[in-house]
C-alpha angles and dihedrals in degrees: 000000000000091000088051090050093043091054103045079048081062106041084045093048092048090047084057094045100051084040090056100040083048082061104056122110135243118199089175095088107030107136138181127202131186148180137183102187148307134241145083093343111157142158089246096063097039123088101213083235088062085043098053090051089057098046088048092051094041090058097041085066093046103058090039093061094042098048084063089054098047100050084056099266128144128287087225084056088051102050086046098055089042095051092037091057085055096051085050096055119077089217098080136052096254141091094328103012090048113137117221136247128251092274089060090257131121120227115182135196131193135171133186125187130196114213107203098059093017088229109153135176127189147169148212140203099352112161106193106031104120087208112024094187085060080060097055091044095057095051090052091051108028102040142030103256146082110216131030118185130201121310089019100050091048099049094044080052094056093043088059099050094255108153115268122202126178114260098256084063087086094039109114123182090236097058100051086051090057091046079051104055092043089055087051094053082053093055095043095054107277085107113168100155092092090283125115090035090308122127092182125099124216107267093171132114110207100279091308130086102207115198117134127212151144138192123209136209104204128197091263096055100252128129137224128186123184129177131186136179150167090221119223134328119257084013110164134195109033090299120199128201136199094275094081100043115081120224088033113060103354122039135150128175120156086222093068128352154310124257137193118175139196131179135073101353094205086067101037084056098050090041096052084222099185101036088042086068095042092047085052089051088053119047103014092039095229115168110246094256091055093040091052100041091049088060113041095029094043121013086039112049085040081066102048095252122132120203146098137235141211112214130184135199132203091250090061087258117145153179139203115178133149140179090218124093088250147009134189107238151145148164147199131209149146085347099316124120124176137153131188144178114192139070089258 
């Protein structure tokens, strides 16, 4: 009887101990990855003054959402405060910067994903919610469901305290000039709204394809990808991109990677751009660089689409690339900052 309790003392004791050595955190790997959109973004069509902002903007993201990883926090509560500073900024097309649709409003969608237990909540064409990533967030963890959509989503936001603006909070002059210019093309015989023999709406957005995201290693070895975004501009319809759809612009799983998107959506979305590098990782055991290049440099230009993608391992390796002239993105680790905007 002794021998039986001392031996479940010491399989006890040995369970503790791997459980607390599991826990235990490494702050040798936290990373933190960001983008701000991809497109035909050049120097020549850049003021330094534009590009400064960016740059500014690009790295107050990313040392919000690092202070919270290296402090021990969460790799989902750094993804969201990194993703929440861009939607507050107008420079980019999220939360504040959003550009509007064809009837002169602003929907905006947003996902997050957490990789260690693959939970997710997104959202789509909500019009008052201040963070929209927030919004995703609460309906991952505060409801049932995936997806919440609209007036739904809106209301289920309120509900849970989430901060509500009036609509004219995420209007910017520049945005409604763009909208302006598109609708004159229109007029003037570059219809694309199914007028002039075309059945195709405009699903452009200037030269840039604004989406904003970031993933996240954290000290504990979990992921985290979110992913916001204002759409397209002129969109019609109740259009929907790639943000809001798992497995095409937003993905985590532990196992393999993190991914945030940006880009045509239409594409992102029939290419199944995020779980397609996961799925290489997986099964064909491709490192993340190779998984992701091979997506976005080759499936992906083969199809027609244009983007770019940010994509994290558990190991704190990670990948950027794009097919565009340019994309907004930057990343911290082991010390290292560093953000960039053209094809170097």
């Amino acid at each position: 009887m002794k021998k039986l309790i001392v031996s479940c003392i010491i399989v006890l004791a040995a369970a503790f101990a791997g459980m607390a050595q599991q826990a235990k955190p490494d702050f040798s790997k936290i990373t933190l990855v960001i983008h701000g959109g991809a497109g035909t973004i050049t120097r020549a069509s850049m003021t330094p003054e534009k590009e400064r902002a960016y740059q500014e903007a690009l790295n107050l993201a990313l040392q919000t959402g690092f202070e919270i990883l290296k402090k021990g926090g969460s790799s989902l509560d750094a993804v969201e405060a990194s993703v929440r500073m861009m939607e507050d900024s107008p420079l980019f097309n999220a939360g504040k910067g959003a550009v509007f649709t064809n009837d002169g409003t602003i929907e905006l969608d947003a996902a997050i994903m957490d990789g260690k237990t693959r939970h997710a909540g997104t959202i789509a064409g909500v019009t008052n919610i201040k963070n929209p990533v927030s919004g995703a967030r609460a309906v991952m963890e505060q409801s049932e469901h995936v997806m919440m959509i609209g007036r739904g989503a809106e209301k289920f936001a309120q509900e849970k305290g989430l901060e509500i603006v009036d609509p004219a909070y995420f209007r910017t002059e520049t945005r409604y000039q763009q909208l302006q210019r598109l609708k004159d093309k229109e007029k003037t015989g570059l219809d694309h709204s199914g007028g002039s023999g075309s059945t195709e709406p405009i699903f452009i957005e200037g030269n840039k394809f604004g989406t904003v995201g970031a993933v996240a290693l954290d000290a504990f070895g979990n992921l985290a990808a979110a992913t916001s975004t204002g759409g397209m501009t002129n969109k019609r319809y109740g259009r929907v991109g790639d943000v809001p759809v798992l497995g095409a612009g937003t993905y985590a799983d532990n196992n393999t990677c993190a991914v945030s998107a940006t880009g045509h959506g239409e594409y992102i979305i029939r290419s199944v751009v995020a779980h397609d590098i996961a799925a290489l990782m997986e099964y064909k055991k491709y490192p993340v660089k190779k998984a992701a290049e091979e997506v976005v440099l080759k499936k992906l230009v083969a199809r027609g689409g244009e983007g770019g993608v940010i994509a994290l391992d558990r190991n704190g390796n990670f990948a950027m690339p794009f097919n565009s002239a340019g994309m907004y993105r930057g990343y911290i680790k082991n010390g290292k900052r560093e953000v960039a905007i053209y094809k170097e």
